[in-house]
C-alpha positions as CSV (number, residue, x, y, z in Angstrom):
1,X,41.6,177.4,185.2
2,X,38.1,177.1,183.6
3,X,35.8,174.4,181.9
4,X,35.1,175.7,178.5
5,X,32.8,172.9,177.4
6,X,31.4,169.9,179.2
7,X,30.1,166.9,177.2
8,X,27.7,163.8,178.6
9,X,26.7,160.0,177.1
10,X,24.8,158.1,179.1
11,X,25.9,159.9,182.2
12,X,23.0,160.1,185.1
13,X,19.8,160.9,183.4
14,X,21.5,162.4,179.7
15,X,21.4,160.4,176.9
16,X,23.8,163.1,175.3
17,X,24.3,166.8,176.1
18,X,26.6,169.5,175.4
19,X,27.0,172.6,177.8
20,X,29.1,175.4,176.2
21,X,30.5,177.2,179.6
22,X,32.6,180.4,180.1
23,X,34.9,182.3,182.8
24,X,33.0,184.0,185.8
25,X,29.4,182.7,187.2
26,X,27.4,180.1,185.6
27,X,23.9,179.3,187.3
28,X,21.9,175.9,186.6
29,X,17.9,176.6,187.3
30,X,15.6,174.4,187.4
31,X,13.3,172.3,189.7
32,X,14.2,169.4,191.6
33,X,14.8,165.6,189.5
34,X,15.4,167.5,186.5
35,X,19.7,166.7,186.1
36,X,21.2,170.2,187.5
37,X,23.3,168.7,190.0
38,X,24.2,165.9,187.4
39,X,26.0,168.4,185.3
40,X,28.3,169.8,188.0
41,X,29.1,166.0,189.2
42,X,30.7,164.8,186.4
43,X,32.7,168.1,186.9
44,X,33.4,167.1,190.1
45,X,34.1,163.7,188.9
46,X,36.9,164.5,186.5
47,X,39.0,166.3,189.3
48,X,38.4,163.1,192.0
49,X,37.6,160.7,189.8
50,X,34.7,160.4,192.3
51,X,30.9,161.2,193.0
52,X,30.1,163.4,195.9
53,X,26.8,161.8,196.5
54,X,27.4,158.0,195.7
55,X,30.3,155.8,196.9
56,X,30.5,153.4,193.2
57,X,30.0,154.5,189.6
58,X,27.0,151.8,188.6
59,X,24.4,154.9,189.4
60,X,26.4,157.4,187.1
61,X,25.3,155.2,184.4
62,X,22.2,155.7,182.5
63,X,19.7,153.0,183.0
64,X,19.8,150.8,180.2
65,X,23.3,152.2,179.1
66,X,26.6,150.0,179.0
67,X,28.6,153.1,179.8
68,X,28.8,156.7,180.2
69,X,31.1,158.9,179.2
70,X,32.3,162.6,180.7
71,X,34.2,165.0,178.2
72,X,35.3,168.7,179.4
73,X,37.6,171.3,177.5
74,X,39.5,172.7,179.8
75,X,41.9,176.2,179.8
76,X,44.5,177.2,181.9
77,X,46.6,180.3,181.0
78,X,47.6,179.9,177.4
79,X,46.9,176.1,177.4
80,X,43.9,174.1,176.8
81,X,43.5,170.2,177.0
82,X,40.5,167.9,175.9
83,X,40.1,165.2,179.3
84,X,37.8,162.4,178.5
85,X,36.4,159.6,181.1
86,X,34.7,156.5,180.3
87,X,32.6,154.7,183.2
88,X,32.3,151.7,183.3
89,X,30.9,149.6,186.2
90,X,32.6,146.2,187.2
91,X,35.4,146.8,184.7
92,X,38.2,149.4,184.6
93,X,37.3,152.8,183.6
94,X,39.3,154.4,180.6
95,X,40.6,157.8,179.6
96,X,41.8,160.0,177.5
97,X,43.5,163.2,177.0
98,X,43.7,165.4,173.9
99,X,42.6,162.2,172.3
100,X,45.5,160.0,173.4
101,X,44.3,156.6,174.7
102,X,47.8,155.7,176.4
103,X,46.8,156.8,179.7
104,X,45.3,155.8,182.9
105,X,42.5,157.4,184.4
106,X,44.6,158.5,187.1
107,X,46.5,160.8,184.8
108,X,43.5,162.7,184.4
109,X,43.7,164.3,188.4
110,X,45.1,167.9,188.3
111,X,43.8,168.8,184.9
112,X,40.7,169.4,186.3
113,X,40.3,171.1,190.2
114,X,37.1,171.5,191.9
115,X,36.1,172.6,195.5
116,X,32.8,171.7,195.5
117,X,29.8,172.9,198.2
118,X,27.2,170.5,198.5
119,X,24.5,169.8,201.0
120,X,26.3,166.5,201.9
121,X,29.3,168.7,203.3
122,X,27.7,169.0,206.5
123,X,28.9,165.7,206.7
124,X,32.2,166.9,207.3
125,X,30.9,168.3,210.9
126,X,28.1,166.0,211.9
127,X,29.0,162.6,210.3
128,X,31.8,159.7,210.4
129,X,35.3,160.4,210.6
130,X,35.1,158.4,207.0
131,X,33.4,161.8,205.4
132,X,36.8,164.1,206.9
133,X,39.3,161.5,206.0
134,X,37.6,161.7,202.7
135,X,38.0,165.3,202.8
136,X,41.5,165.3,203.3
137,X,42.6,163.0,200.7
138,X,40.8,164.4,198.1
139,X,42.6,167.6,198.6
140,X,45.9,166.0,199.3
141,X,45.1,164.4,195.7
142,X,44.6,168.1,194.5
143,X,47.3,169.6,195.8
144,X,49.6,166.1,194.6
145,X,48.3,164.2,192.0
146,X,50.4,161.2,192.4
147,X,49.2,160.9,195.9
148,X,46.3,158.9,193.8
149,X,49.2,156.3,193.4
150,X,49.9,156.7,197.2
151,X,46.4,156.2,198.4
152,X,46.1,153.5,195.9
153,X,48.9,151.4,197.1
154,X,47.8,151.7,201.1
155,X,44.3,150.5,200.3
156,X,45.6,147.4,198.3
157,X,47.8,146.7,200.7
158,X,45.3,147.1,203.2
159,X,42.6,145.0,201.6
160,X,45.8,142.1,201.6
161,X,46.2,142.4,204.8
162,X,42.8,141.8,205.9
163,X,42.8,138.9,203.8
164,X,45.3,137.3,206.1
165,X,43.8,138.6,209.2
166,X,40.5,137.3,209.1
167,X,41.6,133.9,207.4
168,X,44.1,133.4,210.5
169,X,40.9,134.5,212.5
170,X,38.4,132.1,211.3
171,X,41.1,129.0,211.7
172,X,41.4,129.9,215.5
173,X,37.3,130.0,215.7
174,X,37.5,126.8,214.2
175,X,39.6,125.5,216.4
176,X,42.5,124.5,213.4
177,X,45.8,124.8,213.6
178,X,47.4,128.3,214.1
179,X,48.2,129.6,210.2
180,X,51.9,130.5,208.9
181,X,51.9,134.4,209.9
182,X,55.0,134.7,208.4
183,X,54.4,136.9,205.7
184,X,52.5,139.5,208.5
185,X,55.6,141.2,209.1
186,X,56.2,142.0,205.4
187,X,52.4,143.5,205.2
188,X,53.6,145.5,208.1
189,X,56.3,147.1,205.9
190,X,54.1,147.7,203.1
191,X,51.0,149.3,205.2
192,X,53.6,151.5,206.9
193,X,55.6,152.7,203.8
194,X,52.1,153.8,201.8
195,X,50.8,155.0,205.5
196,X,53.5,156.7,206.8
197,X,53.4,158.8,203.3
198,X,49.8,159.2,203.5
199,X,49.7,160.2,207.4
200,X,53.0,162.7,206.8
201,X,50.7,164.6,203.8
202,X,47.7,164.9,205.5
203,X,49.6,166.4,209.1
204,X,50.9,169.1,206.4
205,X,47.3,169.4,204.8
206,X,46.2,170.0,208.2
207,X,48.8,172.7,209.6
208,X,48.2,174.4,206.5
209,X,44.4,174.6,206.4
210,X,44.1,175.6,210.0
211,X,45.0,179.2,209.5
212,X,42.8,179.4,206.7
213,X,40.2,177.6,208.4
214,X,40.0,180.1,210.9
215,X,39.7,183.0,208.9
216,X,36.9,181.7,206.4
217,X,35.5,180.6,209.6
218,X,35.8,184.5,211.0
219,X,34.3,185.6,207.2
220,X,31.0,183.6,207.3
221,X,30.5,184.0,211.3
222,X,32.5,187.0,212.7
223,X,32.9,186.7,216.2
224,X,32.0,182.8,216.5
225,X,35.2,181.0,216.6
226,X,38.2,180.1,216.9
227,X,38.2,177.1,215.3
228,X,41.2,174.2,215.7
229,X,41.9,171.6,213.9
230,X,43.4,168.2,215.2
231,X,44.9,165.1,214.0
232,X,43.7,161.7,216.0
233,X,45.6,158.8,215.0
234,X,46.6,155.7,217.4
235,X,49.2,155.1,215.3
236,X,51.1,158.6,216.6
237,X,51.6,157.3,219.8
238,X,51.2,153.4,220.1
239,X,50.6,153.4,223.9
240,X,47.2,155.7,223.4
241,X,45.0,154.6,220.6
242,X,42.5,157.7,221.5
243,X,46.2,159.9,220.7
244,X,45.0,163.4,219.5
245,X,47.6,165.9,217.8
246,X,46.8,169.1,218.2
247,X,47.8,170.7,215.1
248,X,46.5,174.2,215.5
249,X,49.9,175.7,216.6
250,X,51.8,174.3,213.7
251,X,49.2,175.7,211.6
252,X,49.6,179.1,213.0
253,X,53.4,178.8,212.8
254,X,53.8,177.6,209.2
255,X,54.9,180.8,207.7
256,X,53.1,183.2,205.6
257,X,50.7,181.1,204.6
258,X,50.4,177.8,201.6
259,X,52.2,178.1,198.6
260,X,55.9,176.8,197.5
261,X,57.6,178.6,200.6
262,X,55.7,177.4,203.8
263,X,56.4,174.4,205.5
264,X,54.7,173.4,208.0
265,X,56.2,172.8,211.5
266,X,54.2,169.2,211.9
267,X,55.9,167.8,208.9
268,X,59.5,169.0,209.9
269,X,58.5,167.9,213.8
270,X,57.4,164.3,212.4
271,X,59.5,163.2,209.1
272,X,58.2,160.4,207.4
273,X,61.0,158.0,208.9
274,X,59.5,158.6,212.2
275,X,56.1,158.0,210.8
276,X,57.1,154.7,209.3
277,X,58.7,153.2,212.8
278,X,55.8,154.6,214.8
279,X,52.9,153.0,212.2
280,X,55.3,150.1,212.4
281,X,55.2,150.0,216.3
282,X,51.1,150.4,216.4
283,X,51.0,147.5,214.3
284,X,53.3,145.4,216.5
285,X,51.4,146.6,219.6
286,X,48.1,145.6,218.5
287,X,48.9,142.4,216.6
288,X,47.0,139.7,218.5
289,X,44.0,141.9,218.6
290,X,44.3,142.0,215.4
291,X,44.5,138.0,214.8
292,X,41.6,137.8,217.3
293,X,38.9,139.9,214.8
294,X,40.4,139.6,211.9
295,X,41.1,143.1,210.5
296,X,43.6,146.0,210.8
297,X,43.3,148.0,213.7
298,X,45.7,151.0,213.2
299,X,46.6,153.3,210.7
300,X,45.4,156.2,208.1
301,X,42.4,154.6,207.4
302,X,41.2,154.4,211.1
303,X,42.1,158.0,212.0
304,X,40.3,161.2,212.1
305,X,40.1,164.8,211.9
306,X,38.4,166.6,214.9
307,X,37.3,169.7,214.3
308,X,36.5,172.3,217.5
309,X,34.8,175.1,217.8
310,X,36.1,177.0,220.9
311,X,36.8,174.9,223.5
312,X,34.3,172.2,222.1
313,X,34.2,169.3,219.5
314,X,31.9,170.8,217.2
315,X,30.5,167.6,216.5
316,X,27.6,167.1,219.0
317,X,28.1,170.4,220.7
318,X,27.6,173.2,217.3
319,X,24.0,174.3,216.3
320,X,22.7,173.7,212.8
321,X,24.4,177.2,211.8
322,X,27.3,177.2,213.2
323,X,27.9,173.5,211.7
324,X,27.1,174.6,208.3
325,X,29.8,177.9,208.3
326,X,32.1,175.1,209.9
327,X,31.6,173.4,207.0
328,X,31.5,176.1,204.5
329,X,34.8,177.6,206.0
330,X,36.6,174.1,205.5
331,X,35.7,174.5,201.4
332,X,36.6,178.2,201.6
333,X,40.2,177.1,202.8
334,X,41.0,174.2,200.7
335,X,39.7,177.4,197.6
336,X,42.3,179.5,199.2
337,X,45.1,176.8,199.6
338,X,44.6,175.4,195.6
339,X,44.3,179.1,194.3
340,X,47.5,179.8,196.7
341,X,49.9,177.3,194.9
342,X,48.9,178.3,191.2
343,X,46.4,176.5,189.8
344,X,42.6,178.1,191.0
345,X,40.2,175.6,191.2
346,X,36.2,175.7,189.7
347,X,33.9,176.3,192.2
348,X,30.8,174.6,192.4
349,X,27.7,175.6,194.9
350,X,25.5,172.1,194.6
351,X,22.0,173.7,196.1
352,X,23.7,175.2,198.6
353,X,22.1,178.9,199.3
354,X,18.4,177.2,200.1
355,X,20.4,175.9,203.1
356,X,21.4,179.0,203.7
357,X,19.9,181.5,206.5
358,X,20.0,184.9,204.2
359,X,23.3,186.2,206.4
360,X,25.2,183.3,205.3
361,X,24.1,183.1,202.1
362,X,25.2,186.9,201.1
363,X,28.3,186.3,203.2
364,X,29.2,183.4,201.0
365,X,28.1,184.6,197.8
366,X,30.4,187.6,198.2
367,X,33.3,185.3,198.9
368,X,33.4,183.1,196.0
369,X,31.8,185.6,193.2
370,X,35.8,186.7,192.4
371,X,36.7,183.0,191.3
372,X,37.7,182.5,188.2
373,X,34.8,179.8,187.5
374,X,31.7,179.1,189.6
375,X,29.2,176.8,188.6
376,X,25.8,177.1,190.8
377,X,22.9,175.3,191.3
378,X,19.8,176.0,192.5
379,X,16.1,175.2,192.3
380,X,15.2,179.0,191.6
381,X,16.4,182.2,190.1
382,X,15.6,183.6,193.9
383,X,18.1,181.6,195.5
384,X,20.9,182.6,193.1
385,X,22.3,186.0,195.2
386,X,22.3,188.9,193.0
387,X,26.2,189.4,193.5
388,X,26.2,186.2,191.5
389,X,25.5,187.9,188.2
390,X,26.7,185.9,185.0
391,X,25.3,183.0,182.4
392,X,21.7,181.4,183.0
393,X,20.7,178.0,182.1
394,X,17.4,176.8,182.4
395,X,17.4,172.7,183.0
396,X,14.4,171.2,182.2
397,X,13.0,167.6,180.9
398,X,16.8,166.4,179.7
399,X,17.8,169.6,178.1
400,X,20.2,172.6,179.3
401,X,19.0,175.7,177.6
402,X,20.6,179.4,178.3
403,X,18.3,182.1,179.1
């Protein structure tokens, strides 16, 4: 799959552009402030129907703009499809495809799959567990676009809940009386049907990508590793809320590797019945904590991913390096899992080499040049490896110009 032609309106600092791209590498040069990493985010955005480097659309607009509006041709095999996405903050957003204005703009996710590197993806290593639960669903979401609907559901569910928990909260700090709690038990059911799917997905993202994990890690840091992945999650075991499931084994055991075939031996060991009862039993174990402060204290959306190096979290304990090809390795494996079950993904390197020690950089570069599609930026020609041979543009004061 490749983006033959990207359009902008009113989309960061472009009034209007149009990028003609092709197969193979495609650098963006050009000094800092001057859009490049703009172009490759509305790529980005069109596959996740998110920014990698804000949480709301209102900065995607152009100041002084109403809207702003991302178009991309896109080709896969024999077939091409024209996806259009219209921003607009503090309403809904709109889309399009091949014209069509009957659609949602979830419909859009699958047409267009990224695996993007960024700066920000040290995140992933060093920052919240909100960054790697992030991570996961956005690939869950690439692998399953209806999982968009999935994730969708939970969070309005979970926003509902809330509601009622901190109005029940507030009336026992005022001293009222104690509010109908009634309808609790049937939020329960609802947070634990969307949950339980969302918490079964990302136990088989996880067994999946550990393999791989390992072996990008090996790629960018021979001899460095092993790296494990594991799953924490209160709501796995009710009696612990610190529960960690070590998902390493599984991984290793899945089979040959991702595609239609493999199944993972966390999802067989923990079928989404057993999910729902066990979400369903967290909740009931932590309910009048949950009355107390007002919010929802189990579930997908409290969970995390801990990622070790050795015998080590490697949050905390990993240098600067070893972070970063942590990091890079997770990317690596989610491009190996997508281009695994059919459908290979763009890849985009956001600024990425200058963060690079020169070792990594080369290492990397010669991993991704094969793909399909890779869109790079980077503030000089010099920080563009030489493996990465292929189209030039030069971005400078609003335009995009090939050399």
């Amino acid at each position: 799959m490749h983006v033959t032609h990207l359009s902008l309106a009113d989309f960061r600092s472009y009034a209007r552009i149009e990028v003609p791209l092709e197969p193979g590498v495609t650098a963006f040069v050009g000094a800092n402030g001057q859009g490049k990493t703009n172009l490759v985010e509305a790529v980005g955005y069109l596959a996740t129907l998110g920014s990698h480097r804000v949480s709301s659309d209102a900065p995607l607009v152009r100041m002084g703009a109403e809207r702003a509006v991302i178009r991309a041709a896109v080709t896969q095999g024999e077939r091409s499809q024209l996806v259009e996405l219209e921003l607009n903050p503090g309403r809904a957003n709109r889309a399009r495809i091949n014209r069509s204005s009957q659609v949602k703009p979830r419909d859009v996710l699958g047409i267009v799959r990224t695996v993007l590197f960024a700066p920000e993806d040290l995140a992933l290593v060093k920052g919240d567990p909100g960054e790697r639960r992030r991570f996961l669903d956005e690939l869950i979401t690439a692998r399953s676009p209806r999982m968009a609907g999935v994730r969708s559901d939970y969070d309005r569910v979970l926003r509902q809940r809330n509601t009622l928990l901190k109005s029940a909260a507030m009336a026992r700090r005022h001293g009222g009386r104690g509010m109908d709690l009634s309808t609790l038990d049937v939020w329960d059911q609802h947070l634990a049907r969307a949950g339980s799917e969302l918490l079964a997905q990302r136990i088989d993202l996880i067994a999946t990508l550990q393999p791989l994990t390992d072996k990008a890690y090996e790629q960018l840091a021979p001899g460095g590793g092993p790296v494990a992945l594991e799953y924490r999650s209160a709501a796995l075991d009710s009696a612990s809320p610190d529960s960690v499931v070590d998902l390493s084994a599984a991984g290793t055991s899945a089979g040959p590797g991702p595609g239609p075939d493999s199944a993972p031996a966390a999802v067989a060991a923990r079928p989404r019945d057993e999910l729902y009862e066990r979400l369903l039993a967290a909740l009931a174990g932590v309910r009048k904590q949950e009355i107390e402060r007002g919010v929802t204290l189990v579930g997908p959306h409290r969970d995390d991913l801990v990622l070790n190096l050795g015998r080590l979290p490697a949050k905390g304990y990993a240098s600067h390096g070893e972070s970063w090809s942590y990091a890079l390795a997770l990317r690596l494996a989610s491009y190996d899992l997508l281009r695994a079950e059919g459908n290979e993904p763009v890849l985009v390197l956001d600024d990425v080499f200058a963060e690079l020690d020169t070792r990594r950089r080369q290492r990397l570069a010669e991993l991704v040049a094969p793909g399909e599609q890779v869109l790079v930026t980077a503030a000089v020609d010099d920080d563009v490896p030489t493996v990465l041979a292929g189209a030039r543009f030069l971005v400078a004061d609003g335009a995009v110009e090939r050399v």
